[in-house]
C-alpha positions in Angstrom: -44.2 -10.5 -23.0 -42.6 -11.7 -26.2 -40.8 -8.3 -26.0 -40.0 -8.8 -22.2 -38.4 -12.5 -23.1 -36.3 -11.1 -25.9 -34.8 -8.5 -23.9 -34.4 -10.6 -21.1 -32.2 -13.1 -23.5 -30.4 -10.3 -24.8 -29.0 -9.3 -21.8 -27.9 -12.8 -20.2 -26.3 -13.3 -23.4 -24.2 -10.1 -22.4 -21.5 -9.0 -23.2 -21.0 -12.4 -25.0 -17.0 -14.5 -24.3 -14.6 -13.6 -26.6 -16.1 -9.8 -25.5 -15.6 -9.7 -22.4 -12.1 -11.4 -22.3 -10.6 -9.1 -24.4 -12.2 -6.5 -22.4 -10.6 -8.0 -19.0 -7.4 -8.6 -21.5 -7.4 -4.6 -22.0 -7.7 -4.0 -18.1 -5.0 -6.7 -16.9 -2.8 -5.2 -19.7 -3.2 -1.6 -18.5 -2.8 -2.6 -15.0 0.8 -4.1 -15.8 1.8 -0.6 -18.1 0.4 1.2 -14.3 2.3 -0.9 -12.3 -0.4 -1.9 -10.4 -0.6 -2.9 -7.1 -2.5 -6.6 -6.7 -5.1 -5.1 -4.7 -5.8 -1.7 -7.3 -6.0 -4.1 -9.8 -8.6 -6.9 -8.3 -10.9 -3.7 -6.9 -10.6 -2.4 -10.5 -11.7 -5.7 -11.9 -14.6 -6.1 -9.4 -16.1 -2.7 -10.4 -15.8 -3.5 -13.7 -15.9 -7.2 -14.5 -18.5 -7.9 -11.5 -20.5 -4.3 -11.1 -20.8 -2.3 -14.6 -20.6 -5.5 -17.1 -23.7 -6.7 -15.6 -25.7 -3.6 -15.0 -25.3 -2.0 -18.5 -28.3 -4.2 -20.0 -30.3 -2.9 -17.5 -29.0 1.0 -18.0 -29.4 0.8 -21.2 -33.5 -1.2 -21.4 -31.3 -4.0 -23.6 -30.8 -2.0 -25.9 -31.0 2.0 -25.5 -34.2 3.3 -26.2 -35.4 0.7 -28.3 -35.8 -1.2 -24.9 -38.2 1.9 -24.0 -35.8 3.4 -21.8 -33.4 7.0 -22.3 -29.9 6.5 -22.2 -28.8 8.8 -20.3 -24.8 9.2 -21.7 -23.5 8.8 -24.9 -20.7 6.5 -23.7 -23.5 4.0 -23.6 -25.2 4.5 -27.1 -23.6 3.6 -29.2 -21.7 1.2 -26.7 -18.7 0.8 -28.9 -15.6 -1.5 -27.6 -13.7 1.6 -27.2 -16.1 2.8 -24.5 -15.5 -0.4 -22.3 -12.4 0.0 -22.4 -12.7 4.1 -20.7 -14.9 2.6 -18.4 -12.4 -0.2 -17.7 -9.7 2.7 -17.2 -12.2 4.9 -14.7 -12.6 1.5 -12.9 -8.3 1.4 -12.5 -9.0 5.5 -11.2 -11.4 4.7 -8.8 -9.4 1.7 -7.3 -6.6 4.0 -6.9 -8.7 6.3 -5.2 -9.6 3.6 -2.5 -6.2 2.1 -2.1 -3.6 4.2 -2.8 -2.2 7.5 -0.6 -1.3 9.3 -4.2 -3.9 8.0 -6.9 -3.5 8.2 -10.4 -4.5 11.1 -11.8 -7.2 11.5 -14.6 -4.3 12.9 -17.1 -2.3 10.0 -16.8 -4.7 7.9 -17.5 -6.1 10.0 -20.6 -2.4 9.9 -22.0 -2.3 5.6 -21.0 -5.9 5.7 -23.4 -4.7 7.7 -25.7 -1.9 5.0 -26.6 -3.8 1.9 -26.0 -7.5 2.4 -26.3 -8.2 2.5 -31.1 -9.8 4.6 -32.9 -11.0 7.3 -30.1 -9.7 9.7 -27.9 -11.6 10.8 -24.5 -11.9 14.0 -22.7 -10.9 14.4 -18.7 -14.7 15.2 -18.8 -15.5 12.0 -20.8 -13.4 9.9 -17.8 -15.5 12.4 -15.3 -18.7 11.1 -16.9 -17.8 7.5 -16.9 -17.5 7.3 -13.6 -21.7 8.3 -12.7 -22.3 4.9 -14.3 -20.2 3.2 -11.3 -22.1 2.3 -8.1 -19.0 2.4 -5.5 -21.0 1.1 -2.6 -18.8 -1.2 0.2 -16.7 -3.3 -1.6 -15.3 -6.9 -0.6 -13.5 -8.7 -3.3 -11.7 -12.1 -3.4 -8.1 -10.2 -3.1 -8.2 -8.7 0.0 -9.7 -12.3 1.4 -7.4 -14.4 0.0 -4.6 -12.2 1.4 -5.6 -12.1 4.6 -6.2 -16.0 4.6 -1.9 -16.2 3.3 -1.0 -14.5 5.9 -3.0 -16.1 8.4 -1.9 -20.0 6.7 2.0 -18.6 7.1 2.1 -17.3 10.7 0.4 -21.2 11.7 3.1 -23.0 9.3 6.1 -23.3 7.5 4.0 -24.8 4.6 2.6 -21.9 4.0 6.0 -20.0 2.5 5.4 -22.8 0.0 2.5 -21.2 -1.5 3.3 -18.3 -3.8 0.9 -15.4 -3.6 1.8 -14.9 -7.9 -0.2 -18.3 -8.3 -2.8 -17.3 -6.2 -3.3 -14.3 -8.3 -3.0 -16.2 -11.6 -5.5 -18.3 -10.7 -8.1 -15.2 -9.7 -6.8 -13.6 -13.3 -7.7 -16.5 -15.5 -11.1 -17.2 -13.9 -11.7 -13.4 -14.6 -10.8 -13.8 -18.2 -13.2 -17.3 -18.3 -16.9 -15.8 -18.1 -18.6 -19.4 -17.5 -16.6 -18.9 -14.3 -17.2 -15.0 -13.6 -19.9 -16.5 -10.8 -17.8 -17.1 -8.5 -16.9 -13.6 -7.7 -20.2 -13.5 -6.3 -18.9 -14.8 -3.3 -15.5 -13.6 -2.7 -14.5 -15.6 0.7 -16.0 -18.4 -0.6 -13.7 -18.0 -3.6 -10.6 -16.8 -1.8 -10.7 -20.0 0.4 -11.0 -22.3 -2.7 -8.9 -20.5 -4.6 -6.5 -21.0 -1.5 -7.0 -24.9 -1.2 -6.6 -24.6 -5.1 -3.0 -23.2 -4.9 -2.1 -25.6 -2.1 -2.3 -28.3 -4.7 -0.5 -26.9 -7.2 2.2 -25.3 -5.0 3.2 -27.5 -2.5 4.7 -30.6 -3.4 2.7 -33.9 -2.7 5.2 -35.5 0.0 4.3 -32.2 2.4 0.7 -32.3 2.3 0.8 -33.4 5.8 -0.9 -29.9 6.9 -4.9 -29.9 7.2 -5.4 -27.4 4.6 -9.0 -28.1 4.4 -10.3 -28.6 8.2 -8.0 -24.7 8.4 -9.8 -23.3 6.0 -13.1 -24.4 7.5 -12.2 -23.3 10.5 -11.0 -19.8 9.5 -14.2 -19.1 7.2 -16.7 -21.1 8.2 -17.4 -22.8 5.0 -18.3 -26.4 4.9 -15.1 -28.6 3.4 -17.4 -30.0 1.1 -18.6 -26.5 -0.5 -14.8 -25.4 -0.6 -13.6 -28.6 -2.3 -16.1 -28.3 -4.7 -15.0 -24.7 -6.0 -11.8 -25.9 -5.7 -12.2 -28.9 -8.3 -14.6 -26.4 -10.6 -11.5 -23.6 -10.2 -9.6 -26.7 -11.0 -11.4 -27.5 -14.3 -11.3 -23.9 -15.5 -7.4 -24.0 -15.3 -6.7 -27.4 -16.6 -9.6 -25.7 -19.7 -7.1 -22.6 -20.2 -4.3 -25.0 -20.5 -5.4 -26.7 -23.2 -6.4 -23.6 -25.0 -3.0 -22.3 -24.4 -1.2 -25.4 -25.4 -3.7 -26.1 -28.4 -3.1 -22.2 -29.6 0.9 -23.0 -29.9 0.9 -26.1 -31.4 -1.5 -24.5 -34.1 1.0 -21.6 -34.7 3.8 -24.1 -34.4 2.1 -26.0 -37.8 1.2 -22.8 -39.4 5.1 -21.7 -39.2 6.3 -25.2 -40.7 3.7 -25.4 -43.2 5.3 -21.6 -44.9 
C-alpha cells in the first residue's frame, strides 16, 4: 500500500511546473518556426499537453520498471527532456495529419529537431515510434469551439468584430503554459465559452457592453451563466497571475542592468 501511495504521489506530482511550461514553451515555439495554423497548433497541444503528459505515469508504473511494469520504448526510460520535446513534435505531425490537405512531413520535422531540440538527434523511425504512445481517439478541443462560438457572436452583432480572435488565442496559450490551470481543458466548451465571455471584457470597451454576452452564451451552449462566469473570473486570475510574473520578471532585469 505504502508502495501504491508513493507511486500514486509521484505521478500527480507529474511532470512538475516549471517542466511542463518549458515543455509547452518548446511546442508553441515550434508551432510559430511551422507557421502553424491556430487549429494544428491547439490539436497539437491537446494531444500532448492534455493526452500523453498525463498518461506517461501510468505507461511507465511511475517510474519504469521499478513501478513493476516493462517499458515498452526507450523514449520513455530514460524519459529525458529531449524526449518530450520529440513527442511534442509527433503531436505538431499528427495534428497536421487531421487538419491539413498537405501535412508536414516526418523529414521536416527531423531537420526543425535537429535545430531546436539539445543534445540529441532522432531517427524518422524514432518520430515513427513516438507516435504508438499517442491514443488519437475523437478529438474536441477548446479551439475548434471557441471558433465556432466567434463566428456565431459576429453574424448576431457588430460587437462581435470588437473581439479579436489573437486574444482569444492568447488567453488559451497562457492557460496552457499555467499547469494549476491545465483542468480546464477537460472540458473544452465549457472553456471556449468562458474563455469567450473572458475576451469580451478585455476586448470591448466598457461603454458597449450593452450586448447580453452572458444570457448568448447560455443559450448557445447550454451552460448555466453562473458556471461560465465562474471560469471566466478563475481564467481571469490566471492572466492577471502571468501579468505580474511578466511585469515582476522586467523590473528584475531592469535592476540587474543598472546595478552593472
Amino acid at each position: 500500500m505504502d508502495e501504491d501511495r508513493a507511486v500514486e504521489a509521484a505521478a500527480s506530482a507529474w511532470p512538475g511546473p516549471s517542466r511542463r511550461r518549458r515543455l509547452i514553451e518548446f511546442l508553441l515555439h515550434a508551432s510559430t518556426r511551422l507557421d502553424l495554423r491556430p487549429v494544428v497548433k491547439y490539436t497539437a497541444l491537446s494531444f500532448f499537453a492534455d493526452r500523453l503528459l498525463p498518461s506517461l505515469p501510468r505507461k511507465m508504473g511511475f517510474c519504469g520498471a521499478r513501478g513493476g511494469r516493462a517499458v515498452t520504448s526507450w523514449l520513455l526510460e530514460p524519459l529525458r527532456d529531449s524526449n518530450l520535446e520529440l513527442f511534442a513534435l509527433v503531436a505538431v505531425w499528427i495534428a497536421s495529419k487531421i487538419h491539413e490537405l498537405k501535412p508536414l512531413s516526418v523529414k521536416s520535422l527531423k531537420a526543425l529537431g535537429d535545430r531546436i531540440i539539445a543534445d540529441q538527434h532522432f531517427t524518422c523511425r524514432d518520430f515513427a515510434n513516438a507516435v504508438v504512445e499517442y491514443n488519437i481517439g475523437s478529438l474536441n478541443i477548446a479551439f475548434t469551439y471557441l471558433e465556432e462560438l466567434l463566428v456565431q457572436f459576429r453574424e448576431i452583432s457588430k460587437i462581435g468584430d470588437l473581439l479579436n480572435m489573437d486574444v482569444c488565442m492568447e488567453i488559451l496559450d497562457i492557460l496552457y503554459e499555467t499547469e494549476d490551470s491545465s483542468w480546464l481543458f477537460n472540458s473544452p466548451c465549457q472553456l471556449a465559452a468562458s474563455a469567450l465571455v473572458t475576451a469580451y471584457a478585455i476586448s470591448v470597451p466598457k461603454q458597449r457592453w450593452e450586448f447580453p454576452i452572458l444570457p448568448w452564451v447560455k443559450f448557445t451552449t447550454s451552460y448555466d451563466e453562473e458556471e461560465i462566469m465562474k471560469v471566466a473570473l478563475t481564467i481571469l486570475m490566471h492572466l492577471c497571475r502571468w501579468y505580474l510574473e511578466i511585469t515582476n520578471g522586467r523590473l528584475l532585469m531592469s535592476i540587474a542592468s543598472r546595478d552593472r
